[in-house]
N, C-alpha and C positions, 0 to 999 in steps of 0.2 A: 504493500500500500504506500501511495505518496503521501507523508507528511505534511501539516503546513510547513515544521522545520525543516524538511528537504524542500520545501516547492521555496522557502525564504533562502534557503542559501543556494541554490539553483539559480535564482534568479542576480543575484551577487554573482557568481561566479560565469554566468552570461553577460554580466554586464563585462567585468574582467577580461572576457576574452574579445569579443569582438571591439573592445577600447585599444588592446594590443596587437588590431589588427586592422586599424580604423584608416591607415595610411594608403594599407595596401587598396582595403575597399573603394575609398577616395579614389583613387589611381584608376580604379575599371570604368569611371565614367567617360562616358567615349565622346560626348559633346565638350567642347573645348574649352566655355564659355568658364569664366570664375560662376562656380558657385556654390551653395551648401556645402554639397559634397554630402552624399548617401552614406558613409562609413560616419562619418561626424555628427551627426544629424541623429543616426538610430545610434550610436554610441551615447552621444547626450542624453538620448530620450530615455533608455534603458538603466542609464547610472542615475536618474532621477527616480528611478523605481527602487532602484537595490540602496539608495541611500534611506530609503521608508523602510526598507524590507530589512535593514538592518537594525533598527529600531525593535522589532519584533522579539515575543518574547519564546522562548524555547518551546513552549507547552502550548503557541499559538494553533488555530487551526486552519486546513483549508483552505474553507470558506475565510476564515480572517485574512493569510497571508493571501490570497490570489483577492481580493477585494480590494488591499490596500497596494498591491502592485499595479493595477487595472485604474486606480485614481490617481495612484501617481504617474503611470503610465499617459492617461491622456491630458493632464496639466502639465507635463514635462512634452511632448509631442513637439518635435522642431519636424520642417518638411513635410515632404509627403510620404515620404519613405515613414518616418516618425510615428504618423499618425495610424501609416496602414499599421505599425508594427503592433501600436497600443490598442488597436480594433480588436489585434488578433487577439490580444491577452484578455481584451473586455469577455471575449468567449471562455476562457480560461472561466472566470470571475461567475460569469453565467451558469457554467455545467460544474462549478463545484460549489454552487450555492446551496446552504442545507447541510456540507457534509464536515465531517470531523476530519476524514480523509480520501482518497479518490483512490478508484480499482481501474481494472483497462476498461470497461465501459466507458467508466464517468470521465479518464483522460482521452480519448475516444470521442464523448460528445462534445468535449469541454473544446477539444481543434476544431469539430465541425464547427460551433459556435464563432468562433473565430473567424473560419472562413468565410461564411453566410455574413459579418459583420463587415469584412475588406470589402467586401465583393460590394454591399450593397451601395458602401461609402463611394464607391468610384463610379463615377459616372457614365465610364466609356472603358470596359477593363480591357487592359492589355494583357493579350498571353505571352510567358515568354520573360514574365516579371516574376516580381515577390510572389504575386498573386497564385502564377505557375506553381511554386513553389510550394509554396503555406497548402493550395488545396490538392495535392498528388499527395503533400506529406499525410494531408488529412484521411485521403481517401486509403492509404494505404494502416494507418493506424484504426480504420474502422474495421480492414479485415484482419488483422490481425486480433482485435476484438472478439472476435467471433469464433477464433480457435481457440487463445491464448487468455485465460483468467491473471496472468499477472502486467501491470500497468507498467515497467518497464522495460519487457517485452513489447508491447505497445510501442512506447516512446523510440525505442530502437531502431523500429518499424519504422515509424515515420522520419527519424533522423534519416536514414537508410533513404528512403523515400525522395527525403528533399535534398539530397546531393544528390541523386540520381535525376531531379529534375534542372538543379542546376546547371548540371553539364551538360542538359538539352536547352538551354534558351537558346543559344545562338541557331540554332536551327531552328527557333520560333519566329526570334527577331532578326533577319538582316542586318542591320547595322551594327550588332555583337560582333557578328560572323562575320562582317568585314576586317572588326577590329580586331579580333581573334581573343575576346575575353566573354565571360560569361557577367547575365545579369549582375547589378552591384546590389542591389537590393535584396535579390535570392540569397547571396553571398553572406552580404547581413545577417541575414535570418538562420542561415546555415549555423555563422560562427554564435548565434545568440541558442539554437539548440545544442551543437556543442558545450559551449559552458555550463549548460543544463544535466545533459547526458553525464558529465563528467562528476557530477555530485550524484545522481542518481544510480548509476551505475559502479564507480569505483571510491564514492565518499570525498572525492577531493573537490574543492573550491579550486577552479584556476586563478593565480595568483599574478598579479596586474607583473607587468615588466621593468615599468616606471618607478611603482613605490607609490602610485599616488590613488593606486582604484579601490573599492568599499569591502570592508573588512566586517563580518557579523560580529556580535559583541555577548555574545551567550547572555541573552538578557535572563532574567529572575521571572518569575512567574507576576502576574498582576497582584494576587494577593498579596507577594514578598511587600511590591514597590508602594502599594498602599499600605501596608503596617511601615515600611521604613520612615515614615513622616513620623511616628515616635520616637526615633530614633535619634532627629534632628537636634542637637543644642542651641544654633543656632539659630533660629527661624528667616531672618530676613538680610538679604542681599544686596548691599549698599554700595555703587559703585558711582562715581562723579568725578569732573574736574574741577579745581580752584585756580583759579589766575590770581597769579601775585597780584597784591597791595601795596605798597609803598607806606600807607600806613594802615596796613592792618594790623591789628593787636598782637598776632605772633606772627614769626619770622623762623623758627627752628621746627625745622617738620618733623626732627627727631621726638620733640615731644609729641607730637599729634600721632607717630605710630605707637608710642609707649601707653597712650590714653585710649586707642584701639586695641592695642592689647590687654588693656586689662576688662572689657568689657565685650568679647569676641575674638573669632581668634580667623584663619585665610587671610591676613592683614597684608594687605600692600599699600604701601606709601612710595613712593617713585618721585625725587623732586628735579625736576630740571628747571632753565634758567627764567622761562616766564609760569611754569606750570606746574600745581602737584597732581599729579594722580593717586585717588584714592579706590581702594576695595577692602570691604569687610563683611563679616557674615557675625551678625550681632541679634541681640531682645531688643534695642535700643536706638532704632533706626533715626528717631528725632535726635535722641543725643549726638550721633553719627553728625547730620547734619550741623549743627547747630557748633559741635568742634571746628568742622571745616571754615565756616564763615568765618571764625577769629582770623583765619589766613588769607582771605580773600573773596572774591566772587564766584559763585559755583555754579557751574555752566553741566550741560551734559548728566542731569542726576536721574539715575534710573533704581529704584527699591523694589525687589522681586520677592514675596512672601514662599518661602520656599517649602512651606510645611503644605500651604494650600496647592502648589504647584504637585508635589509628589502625591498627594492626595485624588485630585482630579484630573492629573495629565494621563495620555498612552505611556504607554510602558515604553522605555528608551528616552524621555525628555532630562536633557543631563542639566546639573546642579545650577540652577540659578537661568538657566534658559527657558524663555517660550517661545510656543508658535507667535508669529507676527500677524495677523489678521489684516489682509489687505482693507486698503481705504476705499469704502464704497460710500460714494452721493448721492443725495435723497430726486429721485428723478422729475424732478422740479419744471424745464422746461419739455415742449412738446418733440423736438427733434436735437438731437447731434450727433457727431460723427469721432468717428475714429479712425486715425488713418498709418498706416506704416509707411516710412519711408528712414531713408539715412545720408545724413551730411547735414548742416547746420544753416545753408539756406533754404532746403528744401522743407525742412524742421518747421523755418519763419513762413515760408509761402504757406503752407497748409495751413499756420496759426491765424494767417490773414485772409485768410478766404471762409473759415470759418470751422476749422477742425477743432472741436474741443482738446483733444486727448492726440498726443501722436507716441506711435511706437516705434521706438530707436531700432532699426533692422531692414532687413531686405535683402540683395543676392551677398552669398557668401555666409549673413548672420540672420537667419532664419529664426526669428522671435518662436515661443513656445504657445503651448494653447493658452496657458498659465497668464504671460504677458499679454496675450491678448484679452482675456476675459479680466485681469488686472483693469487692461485701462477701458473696459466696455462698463465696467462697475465704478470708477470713476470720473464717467460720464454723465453729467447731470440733465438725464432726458428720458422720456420715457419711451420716444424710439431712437435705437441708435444703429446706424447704417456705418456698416463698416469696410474699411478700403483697404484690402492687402497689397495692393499694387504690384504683385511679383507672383505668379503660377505657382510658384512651391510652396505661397503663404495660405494658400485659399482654402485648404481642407485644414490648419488650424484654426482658422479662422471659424469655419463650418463647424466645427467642433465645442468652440469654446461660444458660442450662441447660445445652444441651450441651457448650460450653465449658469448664462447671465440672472443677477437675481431683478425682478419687479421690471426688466425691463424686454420691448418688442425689437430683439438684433434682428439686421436685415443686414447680411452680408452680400456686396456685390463685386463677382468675381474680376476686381482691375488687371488685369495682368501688369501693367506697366505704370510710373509714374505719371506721365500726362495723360493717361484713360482714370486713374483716381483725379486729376487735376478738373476735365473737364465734369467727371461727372459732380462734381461738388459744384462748378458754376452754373451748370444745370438746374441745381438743386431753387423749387419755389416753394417758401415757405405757406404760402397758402393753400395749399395742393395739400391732398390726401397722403396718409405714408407709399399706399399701393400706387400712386399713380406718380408721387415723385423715383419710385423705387423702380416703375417704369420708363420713366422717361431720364433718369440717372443711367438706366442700361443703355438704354437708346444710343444716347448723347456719345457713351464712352468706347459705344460697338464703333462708331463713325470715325474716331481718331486712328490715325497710323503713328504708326511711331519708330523710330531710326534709333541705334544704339550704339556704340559708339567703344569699343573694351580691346584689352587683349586677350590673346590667345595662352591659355594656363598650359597646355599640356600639346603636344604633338599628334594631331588627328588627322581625318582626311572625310571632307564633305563633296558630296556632288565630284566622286574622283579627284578632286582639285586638296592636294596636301596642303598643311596648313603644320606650321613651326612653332612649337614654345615661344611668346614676346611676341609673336606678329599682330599686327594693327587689324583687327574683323569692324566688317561694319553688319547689322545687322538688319534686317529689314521686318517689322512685326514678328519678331524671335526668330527669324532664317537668318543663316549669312550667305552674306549675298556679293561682301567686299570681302579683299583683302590687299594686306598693303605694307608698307612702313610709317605712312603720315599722317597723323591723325586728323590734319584738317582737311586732307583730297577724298579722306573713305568718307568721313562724317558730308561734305558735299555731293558725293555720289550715291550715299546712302540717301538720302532728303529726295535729290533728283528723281532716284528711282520711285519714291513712294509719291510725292507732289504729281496730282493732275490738272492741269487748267481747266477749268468751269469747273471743275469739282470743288477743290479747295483753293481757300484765301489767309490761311494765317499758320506761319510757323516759327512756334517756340522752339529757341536754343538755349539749352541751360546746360552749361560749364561746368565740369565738376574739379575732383581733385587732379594732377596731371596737365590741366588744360588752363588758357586763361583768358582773360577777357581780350585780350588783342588776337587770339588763335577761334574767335568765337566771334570777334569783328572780323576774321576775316572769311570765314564761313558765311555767314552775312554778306556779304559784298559779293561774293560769286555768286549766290540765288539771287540777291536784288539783279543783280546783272542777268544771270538766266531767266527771272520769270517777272521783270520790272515791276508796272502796276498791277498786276494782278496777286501781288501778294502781298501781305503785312508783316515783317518778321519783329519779334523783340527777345531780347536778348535777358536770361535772370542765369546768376552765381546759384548755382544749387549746392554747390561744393561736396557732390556726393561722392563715393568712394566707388572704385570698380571701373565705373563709364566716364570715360574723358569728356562723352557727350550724350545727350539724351533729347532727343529732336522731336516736336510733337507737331505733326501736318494733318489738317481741322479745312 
């Protein structure tokens, strides 16, 4: 039978392995483009779990440990990869609901669930992917099922399963098989059942490479962690800074540790040249304070009740820590928005056009479901339409909706920054949410948009090789250019998507790389190519990745 203590450090030691393999994954993506990168992305998403799962106490069940993997799973979700991963384990969560511990049945319906959960989430599935993968794995741990009464027999079966399906995608998908690597995402999922296998089957946690991946901690039983608040002598957790006085009443910190020692005892005093730093674990938390102020002004004061902490925390909350409870806004106005983007003028235009909340992220730093439903609750509205602006953001996004609390999210699939730019000028606040949330699609279907990056790795598109460092220009996510300059692709990029009578206005926004005279002069070859029939103007987006980001309207 599986454990919830094998299913908790199973999932630790999956996290360990495909982290220590996260390079290689990265490496099998065969589109050139910087981005997430599929090994980092389900890396992230999985060490977000096994750091919960660490937390867990030895005598957990099941149903506990796959529940609380499954919710740290999809608030941790970067990617798409990410998201499908944490769908799969939502199946997990589902078929060992109810149980103390799981037989090959219940590991058996617990994958179907899984898959039935990726599949549903994707809108158009590709064979040949994760997807391939997770559902041969599945289909093959159901018959094994059906002979075999022990569950890691089962899991075997399906590991078994899903490298045998891996080393068939390229024969599913084309462009693998040109590059001559298999799915990175199957791959993933490979290395995340491995590290699974390897505690279920031989007792061993795989053990990160680095020194830096998640370590169980044999937690005590809940009942231990609830009687140890007896335990406590200290009760309360006094930590703050004091900025020197000039004339404050004392000046020797020496005494202010001597005055904490005698009334508590973890004492740290720390004095450097404008600052003390103070910790103590005291009955006398006013006294605490109240010492400090003879030395200065105290900045930073935080008192954590630590007998009520161990009393009513999950088992694993260590000495003097709590959860942090994100900040949610009472949904006061009738609409706002949320928008992702990354670089410091792109940040302001959003804020000026009327973004309530923006999320720091985009190609390469793929925000979480977490972050995203972070800043959909600290939106003060009661519908909030939200903007990933980037294809690998849109199923976190999709995910972290339902979540939202008291509020109506309407996510709309941007793929790019100026398809989030126009659908928000679109946006009429007298209009209904259905019919702004229609005519926000509308508006942002109509934008083309030109990209402007280099080339991360050595590929080969449309036969035409492409180099490490070279200049791509993109056309609505193809490439379409390539080059050494950035200001000739970025003008032939524009060229090719601008039609006369069709469109009259393109934004050029400059990011890091590029600069406002390399963006003038981009400018000056279309005004010359398409005269009056076009508007161009020029914004600092200063974003990272794309030298250029061209929006033709």
């Amino acid at each position: 039978m599986i454990t919830g203590l094998l299913f908790r450090d199973s999932i630790i030691s999956a996290a360990n392995n495909i982290s220590n393999s996260r390079q290689a994954v990265d490496a099998l993506n065969v589109f050139p483009v910087p981005d997430g990168d599929t090994g980092t992305n389900m890396s992230m998403t999985i060490t977000a779990a096994a750091k919960e799962m660490a937390t867990l106490a030895d005598d957990c069940t099941i149903e506990e440990a796959s529940s609380k993997c499954a919710s740290a799973l999809l608030r941790g979700a970067r990617g798409n990869s990410g998201v499908i991963l944490s769908l799969i384990f939502r199946g997990f969560s589902k078929g060992f609901r109810g149980l103390e511990s799981a037989g090959a049945k219940d590991l058996a319906n617990a994958l179907k669930e899984g898959v039935d959960a990726a599949y549903k989430a994707v809108m158009k599935p590709t064979e040949g992917t994760i997807l391939t993968v997770v559902r041969l794995a599945s289909e093959a741990a159901q018959e094994m099922a059906k002979i075999q009464d022990d569950p890691l027999e089962v899991g075997f079966a399906a590991l078994t399963a899903a490298k045998e399906a891996l080393a068939k995608t390229p024969e599913l998908l084309p462009v693998l098989k040109k590059a001559g690597v298999v799915d990175a995402g199957g791959q993933g999922l490979v290395l995340v059942f491995e590290g699974m296998e390897s505690v279920w089957r031989n007792g061993v946690i795989v053990q990160p490479l680095d020194g830096s991946g998640v370590t169980p901690v044999s937690m005590p039983s809940k009942s231990t962690v609830a009687n140890a608040s007896d335990d406590i002598k200290f009760g309360y957790c006094s930590e703050f800074l004091i900025e020197k006085n000039d004339s404050a009443k004392e000046k020797d910190p020496l005494k202010l540790r001597a005055y904490l020692e005698s009334i508590g005892d973890c004492v740290v005093v720390v004095d450097d040249s404008s600052i003390i730093k103070v910790h103590v674990h005291s009955n006398e938390p006013g006294n605490v304070i109240q010492a400090g102020l003879k030395y200065g002004q105290l900045i930073n004061i935080k008192i954590d009740n630590m007998r009520y902490q161990h009393a009513n925390a999950d088992v694993g909350v260590k000495d003097g820590e709590k959860p942090v409870e994100p900040e949610v806004c009472e949904p006061e106005n009738e609409y706002g928005f949320v928008a992702v983007c990354a670089g410091s003028g792109l940040e302001e235009l959003f804020s000026d056009i009327g973004a309530d909340t923006i999320v720091s992220g985009g190609q390469t730093m793929n925000p979480s479901t977490d972050d995203i439903l972070s800043a959909i609750e600290k939106t003060p509205a009661k519908v909030v339409y939200v903007l990933p602006n980037n294809k690998n953001i849109i199923m976190a996004a999709e995910q972290a909706g339902p979540m939202a609390k008291d509020r109506d999210v309407r996510v709309l699939p941007t793929k790019t920054i100026p398809q989030g730019i126009s659908a928000m000028l679109s946006f009429d606040e007298t209009a209904s949410a259905d019919e702004n949330q229609m005519n926000m699609i509308s508006a942002f279907e109509n934008v083309e948009t030109a990209q402007v990056t280099f080339a991360a790795r050595d590929s080969e598109v449309d036969g035409k090789p492409i180099k490490k460092g070279e200049i791509m220009g993109l056309c609505n996510g193809k490439i379409k250019f390539i080059g050494e300059s950035v200001t000739d692709i970025a003008i032939k990029s524009t060229q090719k998507l601008f039609k006369k009578g069709e469109h009259s206005l393109i934004t050029i926004i400059f990011g890091e790389g590029a600069s406002e005279e390399d963006a003038e002069i981009v400018e000056e070859a279309l005004s010359k190519k398409f005269g009056n029939d076009v508007e161009i103007s020029i914004v600092n987006g200063n974003q990272p990745i794309y030298y250029f980001i061209i929006s033709v309207e």
